[in-house]
ZAMARGU-4260 file (C-alpha; in steps of 0.2 Angstrom, whole numbers, plus 5000, padded with zeros to 4 digits):
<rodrens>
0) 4588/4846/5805 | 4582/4842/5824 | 4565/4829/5825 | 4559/4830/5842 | 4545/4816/5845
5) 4533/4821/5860 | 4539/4837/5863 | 4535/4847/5879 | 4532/4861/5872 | 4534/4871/5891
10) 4551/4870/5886 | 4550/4881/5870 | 4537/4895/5876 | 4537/4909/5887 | 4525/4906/5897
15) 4536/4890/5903 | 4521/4877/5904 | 4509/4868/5892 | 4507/4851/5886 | 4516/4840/5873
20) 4517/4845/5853 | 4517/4826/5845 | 4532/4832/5834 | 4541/4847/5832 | 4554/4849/5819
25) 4567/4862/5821 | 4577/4865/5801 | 4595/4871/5803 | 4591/4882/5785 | 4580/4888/5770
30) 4583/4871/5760 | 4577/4862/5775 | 4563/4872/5780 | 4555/4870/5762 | 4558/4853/5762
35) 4548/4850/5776 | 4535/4862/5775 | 4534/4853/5756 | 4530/4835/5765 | 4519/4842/5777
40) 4509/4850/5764 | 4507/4832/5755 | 4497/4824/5774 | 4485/4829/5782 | 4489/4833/5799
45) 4490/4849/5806 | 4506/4859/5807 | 4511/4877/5811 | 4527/4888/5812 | 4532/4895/5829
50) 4544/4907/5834 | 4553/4910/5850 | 4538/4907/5857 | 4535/4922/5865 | 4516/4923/5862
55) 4511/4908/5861 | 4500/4894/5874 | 4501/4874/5872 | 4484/4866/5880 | 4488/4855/5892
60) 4481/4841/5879 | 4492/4847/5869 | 4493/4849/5848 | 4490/4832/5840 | 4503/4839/5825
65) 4520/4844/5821 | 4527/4861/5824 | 4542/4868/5816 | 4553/4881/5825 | 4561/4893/5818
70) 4577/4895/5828 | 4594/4902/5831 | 4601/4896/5812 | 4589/4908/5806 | 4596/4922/5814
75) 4611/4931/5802 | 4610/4951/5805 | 4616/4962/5790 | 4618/4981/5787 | 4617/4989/5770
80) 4620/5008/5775 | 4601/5013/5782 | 4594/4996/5780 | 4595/4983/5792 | 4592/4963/5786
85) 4588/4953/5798 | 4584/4932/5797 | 4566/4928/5806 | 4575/4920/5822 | 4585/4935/5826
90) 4577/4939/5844 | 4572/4957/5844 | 4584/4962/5858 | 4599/4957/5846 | 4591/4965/5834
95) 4590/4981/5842 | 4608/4980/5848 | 4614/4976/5829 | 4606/4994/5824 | 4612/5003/5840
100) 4628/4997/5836 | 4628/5002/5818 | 4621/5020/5822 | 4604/5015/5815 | 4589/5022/5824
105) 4569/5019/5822 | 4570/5001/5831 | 4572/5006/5850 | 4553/5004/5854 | 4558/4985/5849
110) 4572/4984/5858 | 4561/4975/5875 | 4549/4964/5865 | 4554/4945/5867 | 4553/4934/5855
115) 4560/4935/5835 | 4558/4947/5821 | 4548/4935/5811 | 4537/4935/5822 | 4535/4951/5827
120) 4532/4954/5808 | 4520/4941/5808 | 4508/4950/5822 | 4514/4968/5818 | 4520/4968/5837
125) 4525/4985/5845 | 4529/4996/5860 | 4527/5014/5867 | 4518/5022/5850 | 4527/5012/5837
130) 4524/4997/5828 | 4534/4986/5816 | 4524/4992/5803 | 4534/5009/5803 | 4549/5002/5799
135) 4549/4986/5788 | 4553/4991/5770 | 4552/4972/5765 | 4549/4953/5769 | 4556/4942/5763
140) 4545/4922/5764 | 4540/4906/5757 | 4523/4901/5756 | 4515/4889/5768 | 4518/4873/5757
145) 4536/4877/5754 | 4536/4879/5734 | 4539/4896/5733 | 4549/4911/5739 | 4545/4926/5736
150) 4545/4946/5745 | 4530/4959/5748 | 4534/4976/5754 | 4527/4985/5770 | 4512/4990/5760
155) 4508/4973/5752 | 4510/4966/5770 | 4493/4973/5774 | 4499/4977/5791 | 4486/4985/5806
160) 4484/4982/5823 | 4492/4966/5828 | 4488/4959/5812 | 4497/4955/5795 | 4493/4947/5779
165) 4502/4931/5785 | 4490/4929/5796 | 4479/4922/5781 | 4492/4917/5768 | 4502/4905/5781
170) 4516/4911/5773 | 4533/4909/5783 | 4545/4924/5786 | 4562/4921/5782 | 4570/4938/5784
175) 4565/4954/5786 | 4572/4971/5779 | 4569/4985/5790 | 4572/5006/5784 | 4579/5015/5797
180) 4588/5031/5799 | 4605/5034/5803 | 4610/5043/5821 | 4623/5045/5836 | 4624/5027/5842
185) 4626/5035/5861 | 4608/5043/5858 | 4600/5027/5853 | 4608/5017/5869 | 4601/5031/5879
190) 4584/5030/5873 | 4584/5010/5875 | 4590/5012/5891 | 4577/5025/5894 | 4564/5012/5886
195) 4571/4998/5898 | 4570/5005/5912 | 4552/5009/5911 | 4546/4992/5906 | 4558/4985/5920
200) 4547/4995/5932 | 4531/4992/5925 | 4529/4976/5918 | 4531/4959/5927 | 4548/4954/5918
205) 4554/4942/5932 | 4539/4930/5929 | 4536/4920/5912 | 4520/4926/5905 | 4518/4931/5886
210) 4519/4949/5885 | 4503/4959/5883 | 4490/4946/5885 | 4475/4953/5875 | 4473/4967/5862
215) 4472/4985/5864 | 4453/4987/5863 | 4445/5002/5854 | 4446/5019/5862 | 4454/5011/5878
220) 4469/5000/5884 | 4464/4981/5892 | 4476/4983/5907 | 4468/4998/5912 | 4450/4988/5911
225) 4457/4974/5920 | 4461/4983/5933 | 4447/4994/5936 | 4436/4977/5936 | 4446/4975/5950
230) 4456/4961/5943 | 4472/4966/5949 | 4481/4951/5956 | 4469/4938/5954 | 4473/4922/5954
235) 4466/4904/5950 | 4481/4890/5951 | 4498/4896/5948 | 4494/4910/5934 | 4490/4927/5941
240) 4483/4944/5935 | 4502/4952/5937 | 4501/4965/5953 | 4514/4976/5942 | 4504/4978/5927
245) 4483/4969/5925 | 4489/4968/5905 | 4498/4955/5910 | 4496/4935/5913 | 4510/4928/5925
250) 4515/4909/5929 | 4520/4914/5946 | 4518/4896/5954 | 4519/4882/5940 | 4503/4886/5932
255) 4494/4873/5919 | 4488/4879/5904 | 4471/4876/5910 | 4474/4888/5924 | 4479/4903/5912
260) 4466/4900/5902 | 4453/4897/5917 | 4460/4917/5922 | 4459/4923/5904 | 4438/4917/5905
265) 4434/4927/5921 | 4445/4943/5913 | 4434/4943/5899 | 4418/4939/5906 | 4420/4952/5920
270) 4427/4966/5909 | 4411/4962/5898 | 4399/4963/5911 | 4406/4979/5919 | 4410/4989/5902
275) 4404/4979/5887 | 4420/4978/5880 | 4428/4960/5874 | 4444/4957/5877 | 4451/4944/5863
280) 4469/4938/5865 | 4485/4942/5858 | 4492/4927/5864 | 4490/4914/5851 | 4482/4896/5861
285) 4486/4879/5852 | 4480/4862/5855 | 4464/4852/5862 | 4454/4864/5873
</rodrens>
């Protein structure tokens, strides 16, 4: 088990900035990650589970708490004819190349999303028409304090846009099974490749940022709104609307936190006062505002 006192958490998210986490913990396997999520039950001070943190934003003041990572040792990829098992670190790109590789298919819209399964589970993330949702036959979990283990299915998992039941239960994933369908592994690769390419020409990929800053909005897509506010390539600091695609959030200059969050404010409040639509993030922000 890794104990890591006055984290920088920059280090550990994808945005590549942010301030300090006063502890995080990093458990090397499912013993270890009960055992701590037991003590931490017992005190009082906050704690949370990250993943690769792909969607996630430290403060600048940082999170006065421990945060437990769930990292490569939980990242063990299995195949059970049409089913794919995968631990909650396994990034999504590994992922995808485990089912390519196995002739599986159903998991290429995935195949570009950073960050781990769990926690693509955990928000329901998806891509291009497809979410996680439409493929997870299982979870497997502990709850929040770390006494118990148990699985829900897809239907159980209460999943719907960007949201799951983990989202209020605090469970932690531990692995996921995923039900795909078998397929020419040279079809798969050419549909990834496919999927790749557009999202190496559309989206900002050379600049950390967090994916998709704020939710789909009813009836209408948030980069689209962003830049007919005509927010494209704004900038305040070193975070910037992204030129490529106005979804987006880019550190393009060592941006603090402050700064992404000081952009995020004038998105929203200009997309409100020219359409009436609020924008609410998909990016999860932790720590002292």
């Amino acid at each position: 088990m890794d104990i890591i006192k006055n984290c920088d958490m920059s280090k550990y998210t994808s945005f590549k900035t942010g301030g300090m986490a006063d502890t995080l913990i990093i458990p090397q396997n499912l013993t270890e990650l009960k055992e701590v999520l037991l003590e931490l039950s017992k005190t009082e001070s906050a704690f949370l589970v990250m993943g690769n943190g792909s969607n996630i934003l430290v403060t600048d003041k940082g999170f006065a708490g421990t945060i437990v990572k769930i990292d490569s040792a939980f990242s063990q990829i299995a195949i059970n004819d049409s089913e794919l098992i995968a631990d909650a670190g396994a990034l999504m790109s590994t992922v995808a190349n485990a089912a390519m590789e196995a002739g599986l298919s159903g998991f290429e819209f995935a195949s570009g999303i950073p960050g781990s399964i769990g926690g693509a589970v955990f928000m329901n993330a998806g891509a291009y028409g497809s979410e996680m949702k439409d493929i997870v036959k299982y979870v497997n979990m502990v709850s929040k304090d770390g006494a118990n283990e148990y699985k829900l299915s897809a239907d159980e998992m209460k999943f719907s846009y960007r949201h799951s039941i983990l989202q209020e239960t605090g469970s932690i994933v531990t692995s996921v099974v995923l039900d795909l369908k078998k397929e020419n592994p040279q079809e798969i690769r050419a549909r990834m490749n496919d999927l790749m390419e557009q999202r190496n020409e559309k989206q900002p990929v050379s600049l950390p940022s967090a994916g998709s800053f704020f939710k789909r909005p009813s009836g209408n897509f948030a980069g689209k709104l962003i830049e007919d506010a005509g927010l494209k390539g704004l900038s305040i600091g070193g975070a910037k609307v992204s030129e490529l695609h106005a979804g987006f959030i880019v550190n393009y200059n060592n941006a603090t936190a402050a700064d992404i969050i000081d952009l995020m404010h004038v998105i929203q409040h200009t997309v409100k006062d020219r359409f009436g639509v609020v924008l609410e993030p998909e990016v999860q922000i932790i720590g002292e505002i």
